[in-house]
N, C-alpha and C positions, 0 to 999 in steps of 0.2 A: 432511580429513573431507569428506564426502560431504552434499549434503543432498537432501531430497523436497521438490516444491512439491502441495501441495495446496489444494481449496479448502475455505475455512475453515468450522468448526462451532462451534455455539454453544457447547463446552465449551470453546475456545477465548478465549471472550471474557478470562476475568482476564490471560489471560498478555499478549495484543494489547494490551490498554487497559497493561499494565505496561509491555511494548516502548516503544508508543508516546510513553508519559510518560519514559523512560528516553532519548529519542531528540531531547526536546522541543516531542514534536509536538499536544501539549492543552494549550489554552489554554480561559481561564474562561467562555468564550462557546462553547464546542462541547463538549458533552456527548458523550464518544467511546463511551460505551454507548448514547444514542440513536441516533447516527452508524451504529455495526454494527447496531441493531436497522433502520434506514432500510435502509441496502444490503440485509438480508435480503428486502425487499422489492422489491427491485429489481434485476435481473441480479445475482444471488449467487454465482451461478459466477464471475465475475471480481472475487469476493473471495477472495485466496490469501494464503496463510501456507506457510514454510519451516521444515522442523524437519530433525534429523539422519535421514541414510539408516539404516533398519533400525530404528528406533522403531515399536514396534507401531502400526497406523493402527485396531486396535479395545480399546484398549486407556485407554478415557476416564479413568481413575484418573491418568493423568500424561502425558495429550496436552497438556493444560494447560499444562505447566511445558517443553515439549520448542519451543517455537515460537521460532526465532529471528529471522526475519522476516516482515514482513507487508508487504499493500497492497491497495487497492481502486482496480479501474477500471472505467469505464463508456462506454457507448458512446450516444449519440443522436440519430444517422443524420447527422448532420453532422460532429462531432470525436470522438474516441475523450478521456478524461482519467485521468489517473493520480491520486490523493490517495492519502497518511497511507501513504505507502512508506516503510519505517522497517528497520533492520537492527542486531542488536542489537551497542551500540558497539563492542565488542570484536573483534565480525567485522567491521567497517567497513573496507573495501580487499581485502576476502578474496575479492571477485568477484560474492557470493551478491547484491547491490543489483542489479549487470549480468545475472545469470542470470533474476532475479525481471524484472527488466524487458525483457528478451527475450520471456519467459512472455508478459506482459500485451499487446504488440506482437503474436505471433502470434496471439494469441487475438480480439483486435482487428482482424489482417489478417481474419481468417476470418470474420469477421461482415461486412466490406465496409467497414471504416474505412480512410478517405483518410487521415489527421491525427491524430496522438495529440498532444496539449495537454498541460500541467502547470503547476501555479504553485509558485513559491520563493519564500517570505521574504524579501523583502528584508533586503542583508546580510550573509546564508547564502554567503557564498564557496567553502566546501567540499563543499557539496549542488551550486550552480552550476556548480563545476569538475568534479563525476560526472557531471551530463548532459549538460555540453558535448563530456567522454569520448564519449559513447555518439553523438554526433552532432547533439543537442539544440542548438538556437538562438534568439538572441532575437526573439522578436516582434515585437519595438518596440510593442507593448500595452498598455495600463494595464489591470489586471483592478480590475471593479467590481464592490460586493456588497451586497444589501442582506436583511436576515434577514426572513423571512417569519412562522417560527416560534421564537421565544426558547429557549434552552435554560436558560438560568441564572435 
């Protein structure tokens, strides 16, 4: 099968938040509806979602239910970063995580980013071994965090 990447709309939201929880990527501290309501505010165009080729793109009654992957990246004149890359399990190996992240890479060359960045879970041996696929490597980094604004 064939797929479209585009970039995402808010009728979008239920199926994303579903991907993502189906993927295990919401946890009780990140509220992944405020999460897409933030990015819409912030470089929206490199929020993208994949659905099957030939699915109508005006056609809001079942764009919703059509989305098999997603992701959001961003760029802030130093690293480019990737988050909440998610492919729905079944397609997992099927390419569409590499196609999506080629996407976010070019899209990212073209704005003038050196560096695209990401964080894994520690753990996550199966997500680890996808981006060491694509070329991905360790850091030797410890990512630090501290919440600004509470979601929960």
């Amino acid at each position: 099968m064939e797929y479209r990447i585009r970039p995402f709309r808010t009728e979008d939201t239920d199926a994303v938040v579903a991907l993502w929880e189906s993927c295990g990527l919401v946890r009780p501290w990140n509220d992944p509806r405020r999460d897409i309501a933030r990015k819409l505010t912030v470089q929206p165009e490199l929020f993208l979602v994949a659905e099957p080729d030939g699915t109508d793109g005006d056609d809001t009654d079942t764009a919703d239910t059509d989305v098999v992957a997603a992701g959001m990246a961003g760029f802030d004149g130093h690293r480019g970063w990737v988050n909440y890359l998610a492919v729905r399990p079944d397609l997992q190996g099927s390419g569409l995580g590499r196609t999506l992240m080629a996407e976010f890479e070019r899209l990212l060359t073209d704005l003038g980013c050196p560096k695209l960045n990401l964080q894994v879970r520690a753990g996550n041996e199966q997500v680890l071994g996808f981006y060491a696929s694509l070329g991905y490597t360790d850091d030797r980094t410890v990512s630090l965090g501290k919440r600004l604004i509470p979601d929960a």
